[in-house]
Backbone bond lengths (Angstrom), bond angles and torsions (degrees), N, CA, C in turn:
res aa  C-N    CA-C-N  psi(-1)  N-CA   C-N-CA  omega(-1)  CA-C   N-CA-C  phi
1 X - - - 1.455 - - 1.517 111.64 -
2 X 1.487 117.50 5.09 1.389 105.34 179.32 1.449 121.05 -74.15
3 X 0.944 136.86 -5.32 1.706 146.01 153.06 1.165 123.09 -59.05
4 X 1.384 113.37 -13.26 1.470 141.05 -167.73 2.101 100.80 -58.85
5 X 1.566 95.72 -69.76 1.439 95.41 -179.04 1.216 120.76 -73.14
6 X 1.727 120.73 1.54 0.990 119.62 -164.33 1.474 106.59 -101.73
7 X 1.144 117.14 -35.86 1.705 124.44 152.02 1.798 136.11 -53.70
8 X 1.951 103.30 -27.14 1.370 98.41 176.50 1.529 108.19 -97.57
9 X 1.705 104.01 -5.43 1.531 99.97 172.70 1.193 135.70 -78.23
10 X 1.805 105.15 -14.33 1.311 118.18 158.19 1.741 146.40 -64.92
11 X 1.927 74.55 -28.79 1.955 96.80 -176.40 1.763 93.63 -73.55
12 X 1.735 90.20 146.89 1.176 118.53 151.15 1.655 123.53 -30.08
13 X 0.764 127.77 172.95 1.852 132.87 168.03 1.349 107.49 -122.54
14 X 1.534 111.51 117.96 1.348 114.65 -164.33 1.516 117.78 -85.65
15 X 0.828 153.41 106.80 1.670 151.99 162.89 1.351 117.36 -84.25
16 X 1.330 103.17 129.63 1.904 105.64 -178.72 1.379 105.92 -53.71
17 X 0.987 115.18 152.84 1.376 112.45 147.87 1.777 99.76 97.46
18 X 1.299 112.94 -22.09 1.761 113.09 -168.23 1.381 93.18 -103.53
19 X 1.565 102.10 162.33 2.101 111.32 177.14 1.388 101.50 -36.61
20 X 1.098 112.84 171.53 1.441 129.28 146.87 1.463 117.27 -93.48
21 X 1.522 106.13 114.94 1.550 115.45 -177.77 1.767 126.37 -55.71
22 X 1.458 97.59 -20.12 1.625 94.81 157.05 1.548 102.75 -167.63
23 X 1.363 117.84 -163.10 1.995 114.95 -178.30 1.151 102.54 -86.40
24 X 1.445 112.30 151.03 0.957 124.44 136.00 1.749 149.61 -18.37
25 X 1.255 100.28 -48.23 1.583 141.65 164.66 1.769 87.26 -69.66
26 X 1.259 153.53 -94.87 1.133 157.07 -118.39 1.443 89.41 -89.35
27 X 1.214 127.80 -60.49 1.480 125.19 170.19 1.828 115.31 -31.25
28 X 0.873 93.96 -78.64 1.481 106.96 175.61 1.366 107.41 -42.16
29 X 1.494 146.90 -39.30 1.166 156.36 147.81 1.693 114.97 -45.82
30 X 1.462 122.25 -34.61 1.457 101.29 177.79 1.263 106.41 -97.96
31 X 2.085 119.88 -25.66 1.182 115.92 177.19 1.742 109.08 -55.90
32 X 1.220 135.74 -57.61 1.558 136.66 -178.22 1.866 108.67 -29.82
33 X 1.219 100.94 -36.76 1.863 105.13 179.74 1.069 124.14 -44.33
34 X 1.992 92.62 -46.54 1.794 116.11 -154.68 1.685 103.76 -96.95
35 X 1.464 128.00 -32.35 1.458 135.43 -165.37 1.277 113.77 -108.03
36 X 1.172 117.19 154.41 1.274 131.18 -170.76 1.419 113.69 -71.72
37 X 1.342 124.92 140.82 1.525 116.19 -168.14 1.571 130.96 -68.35
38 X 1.654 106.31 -14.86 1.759 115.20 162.44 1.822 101.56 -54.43
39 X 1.491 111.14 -48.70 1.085 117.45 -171.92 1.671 124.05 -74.97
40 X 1.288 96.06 -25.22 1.661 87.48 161.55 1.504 119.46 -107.75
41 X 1.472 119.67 25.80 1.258 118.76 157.85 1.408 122.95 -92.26
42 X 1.899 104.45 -23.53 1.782 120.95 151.64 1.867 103.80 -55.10
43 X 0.836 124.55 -58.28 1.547 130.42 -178.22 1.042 111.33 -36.34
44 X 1.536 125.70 -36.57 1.616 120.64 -177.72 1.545 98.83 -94.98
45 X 1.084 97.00 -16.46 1.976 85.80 169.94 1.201 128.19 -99.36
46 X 1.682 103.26 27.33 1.767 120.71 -179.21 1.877 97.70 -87.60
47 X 1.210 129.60 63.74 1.627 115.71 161.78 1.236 117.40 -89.33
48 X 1.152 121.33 -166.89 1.845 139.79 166.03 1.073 102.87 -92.27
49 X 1.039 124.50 -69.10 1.751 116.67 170.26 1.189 117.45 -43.87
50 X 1.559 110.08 116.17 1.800 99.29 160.90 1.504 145.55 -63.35
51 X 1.779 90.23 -4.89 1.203 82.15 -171.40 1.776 82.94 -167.81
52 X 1.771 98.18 91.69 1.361 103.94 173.98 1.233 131.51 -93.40
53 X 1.098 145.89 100.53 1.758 174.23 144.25 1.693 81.03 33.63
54 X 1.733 103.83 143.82 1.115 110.14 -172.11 1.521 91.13 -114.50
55 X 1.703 112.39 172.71 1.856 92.14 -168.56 1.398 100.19 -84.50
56 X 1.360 108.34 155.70 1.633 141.71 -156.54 1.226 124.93 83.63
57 X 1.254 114.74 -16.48 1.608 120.92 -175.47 1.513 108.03 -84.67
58 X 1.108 118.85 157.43 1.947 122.10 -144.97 1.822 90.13 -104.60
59 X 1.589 105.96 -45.09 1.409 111.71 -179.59 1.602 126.20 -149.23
60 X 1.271 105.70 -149.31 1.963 105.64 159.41 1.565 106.18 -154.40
61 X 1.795 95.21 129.25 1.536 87.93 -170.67 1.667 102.53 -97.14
62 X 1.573 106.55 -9.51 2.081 98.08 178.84 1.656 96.02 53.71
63 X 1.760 96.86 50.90 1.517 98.96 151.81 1.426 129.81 -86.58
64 X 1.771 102.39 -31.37 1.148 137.57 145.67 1.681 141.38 -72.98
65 X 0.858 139.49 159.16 1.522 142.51 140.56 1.408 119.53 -49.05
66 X 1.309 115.79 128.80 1.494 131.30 161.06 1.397 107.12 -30.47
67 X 1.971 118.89 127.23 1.744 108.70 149.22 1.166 106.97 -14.09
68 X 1.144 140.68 122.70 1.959 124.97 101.04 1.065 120.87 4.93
69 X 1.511 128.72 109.95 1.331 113.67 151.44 1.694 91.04 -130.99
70 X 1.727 97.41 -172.94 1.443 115.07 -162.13 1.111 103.77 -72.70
71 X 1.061 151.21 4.76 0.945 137.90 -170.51 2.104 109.51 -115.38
72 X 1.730 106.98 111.25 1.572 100.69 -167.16 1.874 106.40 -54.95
73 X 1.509 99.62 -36.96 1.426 107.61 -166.17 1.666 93.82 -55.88
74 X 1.294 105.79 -66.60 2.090 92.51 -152.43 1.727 98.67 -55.16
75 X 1.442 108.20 -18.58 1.684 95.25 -170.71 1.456 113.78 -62.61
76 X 1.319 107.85 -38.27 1.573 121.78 -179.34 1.653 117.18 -61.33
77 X 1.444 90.73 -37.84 1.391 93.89 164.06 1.340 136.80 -53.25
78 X 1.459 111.97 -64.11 1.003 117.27 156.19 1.613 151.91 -57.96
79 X 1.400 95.18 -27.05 1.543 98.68 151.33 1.846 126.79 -72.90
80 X 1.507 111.14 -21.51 1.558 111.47 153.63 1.656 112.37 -66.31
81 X 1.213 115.67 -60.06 1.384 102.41 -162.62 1.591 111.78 -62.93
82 X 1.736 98.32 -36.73 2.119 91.68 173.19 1.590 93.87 -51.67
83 X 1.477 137.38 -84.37 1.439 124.57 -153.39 1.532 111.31 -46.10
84 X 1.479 117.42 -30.42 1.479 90.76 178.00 1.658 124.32 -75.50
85 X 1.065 106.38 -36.93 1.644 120.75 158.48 1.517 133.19 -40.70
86 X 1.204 87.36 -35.63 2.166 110.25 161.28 1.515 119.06 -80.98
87 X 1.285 94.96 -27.50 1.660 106.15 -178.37 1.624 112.24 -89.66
88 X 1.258 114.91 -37.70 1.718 122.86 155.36 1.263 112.60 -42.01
89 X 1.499 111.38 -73.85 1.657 114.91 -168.19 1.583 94.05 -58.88
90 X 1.582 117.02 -46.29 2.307 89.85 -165.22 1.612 107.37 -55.69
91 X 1.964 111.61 -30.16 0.863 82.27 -170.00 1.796 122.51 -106.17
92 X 1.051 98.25 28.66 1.448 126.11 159.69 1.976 109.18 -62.29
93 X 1.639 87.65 -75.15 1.490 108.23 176.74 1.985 114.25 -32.31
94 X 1.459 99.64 -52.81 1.220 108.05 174.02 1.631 136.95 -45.70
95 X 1.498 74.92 -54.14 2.013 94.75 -179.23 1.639 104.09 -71.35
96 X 1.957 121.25 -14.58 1.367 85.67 175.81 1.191 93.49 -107.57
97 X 1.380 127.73 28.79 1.667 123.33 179.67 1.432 100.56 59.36
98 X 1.326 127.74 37.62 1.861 124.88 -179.64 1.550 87.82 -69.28
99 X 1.492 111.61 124.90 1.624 109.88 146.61 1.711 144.85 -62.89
100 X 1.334 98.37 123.21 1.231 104.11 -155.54 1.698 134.79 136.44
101 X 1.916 76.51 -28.48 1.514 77.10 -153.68 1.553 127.91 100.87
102 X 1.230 122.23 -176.86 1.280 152.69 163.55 1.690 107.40 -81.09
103 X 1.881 99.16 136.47 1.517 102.04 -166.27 1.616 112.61 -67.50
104 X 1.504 114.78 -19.14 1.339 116.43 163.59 1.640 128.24 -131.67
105 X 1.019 115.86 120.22 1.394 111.18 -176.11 1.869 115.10 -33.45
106 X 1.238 121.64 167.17 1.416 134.01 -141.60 1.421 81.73 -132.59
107 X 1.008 98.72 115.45 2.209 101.38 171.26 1.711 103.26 -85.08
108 X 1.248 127.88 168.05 1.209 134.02 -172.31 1.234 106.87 -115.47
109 X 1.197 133.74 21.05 1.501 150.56 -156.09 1.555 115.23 -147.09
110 X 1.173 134.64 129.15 1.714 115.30 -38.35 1.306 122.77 -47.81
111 X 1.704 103.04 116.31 1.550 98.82 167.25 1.785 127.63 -29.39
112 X 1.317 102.07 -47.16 1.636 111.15 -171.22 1.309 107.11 -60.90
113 X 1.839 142.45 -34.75 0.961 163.92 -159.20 1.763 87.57 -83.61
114 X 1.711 123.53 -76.29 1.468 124.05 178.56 1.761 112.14 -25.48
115 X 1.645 92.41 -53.69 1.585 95.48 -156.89 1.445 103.58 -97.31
116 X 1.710 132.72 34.00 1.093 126.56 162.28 1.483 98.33 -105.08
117 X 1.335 116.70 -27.41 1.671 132.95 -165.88 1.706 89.67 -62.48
118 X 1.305 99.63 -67.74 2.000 105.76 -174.46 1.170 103.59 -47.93
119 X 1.717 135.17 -50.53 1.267 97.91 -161.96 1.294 110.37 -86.95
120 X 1.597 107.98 -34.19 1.861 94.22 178.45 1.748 120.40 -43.68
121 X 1.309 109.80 -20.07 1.270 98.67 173.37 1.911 133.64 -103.33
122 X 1.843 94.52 26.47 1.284 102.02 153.96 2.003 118.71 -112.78
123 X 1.591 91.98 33.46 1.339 78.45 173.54 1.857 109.65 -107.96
124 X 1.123 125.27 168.51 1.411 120.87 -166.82 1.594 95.69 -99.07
125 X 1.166 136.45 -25.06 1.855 143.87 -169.91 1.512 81.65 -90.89
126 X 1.901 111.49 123.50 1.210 120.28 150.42 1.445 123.73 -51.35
127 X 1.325 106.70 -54.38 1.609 128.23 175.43 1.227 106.22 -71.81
128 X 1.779 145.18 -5.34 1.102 102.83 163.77 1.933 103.69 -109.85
129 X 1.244 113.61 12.80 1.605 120.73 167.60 1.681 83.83 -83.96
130 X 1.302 134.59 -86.49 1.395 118.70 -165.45 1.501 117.79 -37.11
131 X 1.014 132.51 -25.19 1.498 124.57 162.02 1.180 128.73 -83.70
132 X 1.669 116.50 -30.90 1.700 116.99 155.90 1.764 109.35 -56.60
133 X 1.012 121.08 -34.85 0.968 113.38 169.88 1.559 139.19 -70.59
134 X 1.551 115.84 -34.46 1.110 141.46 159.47 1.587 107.46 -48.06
135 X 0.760 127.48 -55.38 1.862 166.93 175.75 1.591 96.38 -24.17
136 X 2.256 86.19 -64.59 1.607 92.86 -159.85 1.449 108.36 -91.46
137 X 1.572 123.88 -6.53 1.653 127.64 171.06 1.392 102.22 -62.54
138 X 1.522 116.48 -43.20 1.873 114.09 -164.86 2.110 89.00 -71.39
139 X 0.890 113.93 -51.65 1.702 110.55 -175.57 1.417 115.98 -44.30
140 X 1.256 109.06 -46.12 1.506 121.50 -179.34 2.040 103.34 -79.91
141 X 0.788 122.09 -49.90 1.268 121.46 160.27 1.710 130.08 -36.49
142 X 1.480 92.43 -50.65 1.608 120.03 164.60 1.955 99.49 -56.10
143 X 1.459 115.77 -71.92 1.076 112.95 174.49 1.781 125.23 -47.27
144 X 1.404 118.66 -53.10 1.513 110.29 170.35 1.671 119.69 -36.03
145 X 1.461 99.25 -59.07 1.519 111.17 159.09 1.444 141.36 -0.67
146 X 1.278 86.83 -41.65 1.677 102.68 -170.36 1.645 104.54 47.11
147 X 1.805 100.51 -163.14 1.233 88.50 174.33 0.985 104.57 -120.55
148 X 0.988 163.35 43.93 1.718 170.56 148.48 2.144 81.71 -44.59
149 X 1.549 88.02 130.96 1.880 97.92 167.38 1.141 106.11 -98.50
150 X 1.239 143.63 -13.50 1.664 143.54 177.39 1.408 134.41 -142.14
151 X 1.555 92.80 24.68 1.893 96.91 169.03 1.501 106.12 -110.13
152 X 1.695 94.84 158.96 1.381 110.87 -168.13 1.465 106.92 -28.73
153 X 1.392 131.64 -43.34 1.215 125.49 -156.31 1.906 108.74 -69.07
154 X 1.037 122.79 -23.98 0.845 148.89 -179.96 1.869 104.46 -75.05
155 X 1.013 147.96 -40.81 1.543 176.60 44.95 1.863 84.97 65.91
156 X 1.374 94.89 -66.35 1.950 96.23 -164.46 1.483 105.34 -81.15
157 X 0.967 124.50 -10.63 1.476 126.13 -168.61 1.554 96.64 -85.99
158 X 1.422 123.36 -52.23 1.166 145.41 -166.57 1.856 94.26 -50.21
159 X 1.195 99.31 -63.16 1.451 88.39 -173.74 1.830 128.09 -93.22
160 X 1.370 116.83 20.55 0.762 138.12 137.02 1.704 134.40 -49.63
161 X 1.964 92.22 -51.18 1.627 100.54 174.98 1.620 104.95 -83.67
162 X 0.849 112.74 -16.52 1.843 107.78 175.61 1.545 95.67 -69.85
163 X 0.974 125.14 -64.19 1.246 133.73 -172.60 1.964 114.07 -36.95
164 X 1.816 114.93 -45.18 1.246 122.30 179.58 1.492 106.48 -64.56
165 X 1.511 110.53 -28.65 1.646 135.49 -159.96 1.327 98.55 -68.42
166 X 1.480 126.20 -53.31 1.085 140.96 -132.47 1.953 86.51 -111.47
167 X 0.890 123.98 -15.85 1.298 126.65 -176.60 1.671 102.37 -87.58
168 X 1.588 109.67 -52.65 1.393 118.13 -176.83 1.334 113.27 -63.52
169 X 1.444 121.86 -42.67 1.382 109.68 173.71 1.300 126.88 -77.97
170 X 1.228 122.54 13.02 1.775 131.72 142.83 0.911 130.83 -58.46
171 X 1.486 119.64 -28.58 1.413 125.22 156.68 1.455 140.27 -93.89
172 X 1.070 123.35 6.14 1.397 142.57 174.56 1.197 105.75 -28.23
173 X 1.557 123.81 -52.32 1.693 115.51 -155.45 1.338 85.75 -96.72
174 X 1.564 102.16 -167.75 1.036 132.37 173.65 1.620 128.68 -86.85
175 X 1.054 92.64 -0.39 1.518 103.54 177.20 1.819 104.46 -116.37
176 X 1.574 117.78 -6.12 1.400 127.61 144.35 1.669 114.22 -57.94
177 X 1.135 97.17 -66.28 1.333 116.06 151.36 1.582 98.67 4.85
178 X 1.111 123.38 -93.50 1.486 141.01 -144.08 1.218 106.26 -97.82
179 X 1.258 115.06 -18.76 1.656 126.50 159.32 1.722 105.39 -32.52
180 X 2.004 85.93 -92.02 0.957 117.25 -157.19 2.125 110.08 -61.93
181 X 1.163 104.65 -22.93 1.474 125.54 154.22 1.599 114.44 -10.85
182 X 1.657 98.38 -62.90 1.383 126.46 -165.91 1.537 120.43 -103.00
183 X 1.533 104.33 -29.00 1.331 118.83 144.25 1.346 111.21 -13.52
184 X 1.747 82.31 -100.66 1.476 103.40 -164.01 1.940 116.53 -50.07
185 X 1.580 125.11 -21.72 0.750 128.98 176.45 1.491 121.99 -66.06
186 X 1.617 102.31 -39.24 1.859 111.16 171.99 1.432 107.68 -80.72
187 X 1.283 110.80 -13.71 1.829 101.16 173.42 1.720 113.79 -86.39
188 X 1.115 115.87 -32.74 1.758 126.10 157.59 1.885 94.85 -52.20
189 X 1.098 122.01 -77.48 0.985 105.80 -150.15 1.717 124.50 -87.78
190 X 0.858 83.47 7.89 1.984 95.72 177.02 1.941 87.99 -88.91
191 X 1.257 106.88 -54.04 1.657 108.92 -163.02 1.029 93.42 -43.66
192 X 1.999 137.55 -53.93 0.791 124.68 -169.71 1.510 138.95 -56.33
193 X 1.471 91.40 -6.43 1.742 94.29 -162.50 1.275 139.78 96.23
194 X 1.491 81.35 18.58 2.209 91.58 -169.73 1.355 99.89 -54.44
195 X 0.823 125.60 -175.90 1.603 149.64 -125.55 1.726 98.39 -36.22
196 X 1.081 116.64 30.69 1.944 116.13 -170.40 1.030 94.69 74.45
197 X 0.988 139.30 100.02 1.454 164.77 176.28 1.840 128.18 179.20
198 X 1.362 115.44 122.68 1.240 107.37 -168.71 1.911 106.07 -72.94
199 X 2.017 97.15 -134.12 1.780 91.90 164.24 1.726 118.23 -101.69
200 X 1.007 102.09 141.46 1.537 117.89 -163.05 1.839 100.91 -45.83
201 X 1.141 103.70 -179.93 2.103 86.27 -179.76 1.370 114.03 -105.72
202 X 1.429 130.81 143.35 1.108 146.05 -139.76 1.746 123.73 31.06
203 X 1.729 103.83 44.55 1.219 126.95 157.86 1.671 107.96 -29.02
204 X 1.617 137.18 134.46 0.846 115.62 159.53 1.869 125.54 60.20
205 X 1.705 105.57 44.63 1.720 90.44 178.90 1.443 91.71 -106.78
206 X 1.104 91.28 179.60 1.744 85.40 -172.79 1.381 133.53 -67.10
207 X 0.988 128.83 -0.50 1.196 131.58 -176.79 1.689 97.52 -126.02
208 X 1.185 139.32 -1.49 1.668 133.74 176.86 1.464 109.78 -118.84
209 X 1.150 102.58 -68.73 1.706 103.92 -159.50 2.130 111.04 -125.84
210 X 1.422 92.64 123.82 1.794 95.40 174.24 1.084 98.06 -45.86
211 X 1.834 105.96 150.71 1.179 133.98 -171.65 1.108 128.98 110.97
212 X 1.285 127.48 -86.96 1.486 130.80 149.14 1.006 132.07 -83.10
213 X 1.534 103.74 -169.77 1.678 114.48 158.90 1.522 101.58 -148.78
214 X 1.557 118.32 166.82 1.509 80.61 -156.02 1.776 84.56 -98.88
């Protein structure tokens, strides 16, 4: 791990809301140089999605929990972003009165994950719930983190926030605008389970669809 500080001392300092100082893709390309290869096989399993569709599979319904892998940070991750994603669609399900419910129940755990889902969904701006939301993945991300300045977790976090970065500046114009409009509308309603169907595949990657990245 001694390359460790020598790689995050180089990166940029990320701030929400500002460009992304380089890709995602290129990141992931200089990090593989500096880390050990257990650790950059966690690196490709840094997405937004917790649980991205393997090929042949149609979607992901997050009936379940994410694999396990070694790494405590991405696990945590991913068990926040599945509950917030469960907590969207029930309360998706709700507002159109769909019977039944939501195709999978909504865990209440992490609380913070439940109660970012509720409020983003009393705002009337698609785009500005997709950015409260965006908002509260980098916070919770920040939190997995800990504070260690140069362990792996720190390495996975990093490209995680490129990843929110690289999603947000897709929408900039006004014709993002109307993108992400519809986005966010097929990511409510797939979560829910419309017609029995989970989320479509590469739901949410960073640059197409809320939710993930892949």
């Amino acid at each position: 791990m001694s390359s460790y500080p020598y790689l995050v001392a180089q990166l940029p300092y990320l701030l929400y809301g500002q460009a992304a100082p380089m890709s995602s893709l290129h990141y992931k390309e200089l990090a593989r140089t500096l880390i050990s290869e257990s650790d950059a096989e966690i690196l490709e399993l840094c997405t937004l999605d917790p649980e991205p569709p393997a090929a042949g599979i149609t979607g992901a319904t997050y009936a379940e929990p994410a694999p396990r892998t070694p790494s405590d940070f991405l696990n945590r991750w991913r068990d926040w972003e599945r509950v917030l994603r469960l907590n969207l669609a029930r309360g998706r399900a709700q507002k159109l009165k769909r019977e039944g419910g939501a195709a999978v129940d909504a865990p209440e755990y992490p609380a913070n994950a439940a109660t970012v889902a509720k409020n983003a969904q009393t705002m009337e701006s698609p785009l500005d719930a997709e950015l409260f939301l965006d908002k509260a993945r980098w916070d919770a991300i920040e939190y997995f983190q800990g504070i260690s300045s140069f362990g792996e977790n720190v390495i996975y976090a990093y490209l995680l926030k490129l990843l929110l970065l690289e999603r947000r500046a897709a929408f900039k114009t006004e014709e993002g605008y109307t993108k992400y409009k519809g986005l966010y509308t097929a990511i409510l309603e797939r979560a829910s389970g419309a017609d029995g169907f989970g989320f479509a595949p590469g739901l949410g990657s960073e640059t197409t669809v809320p939710g993930e990245h892949k």
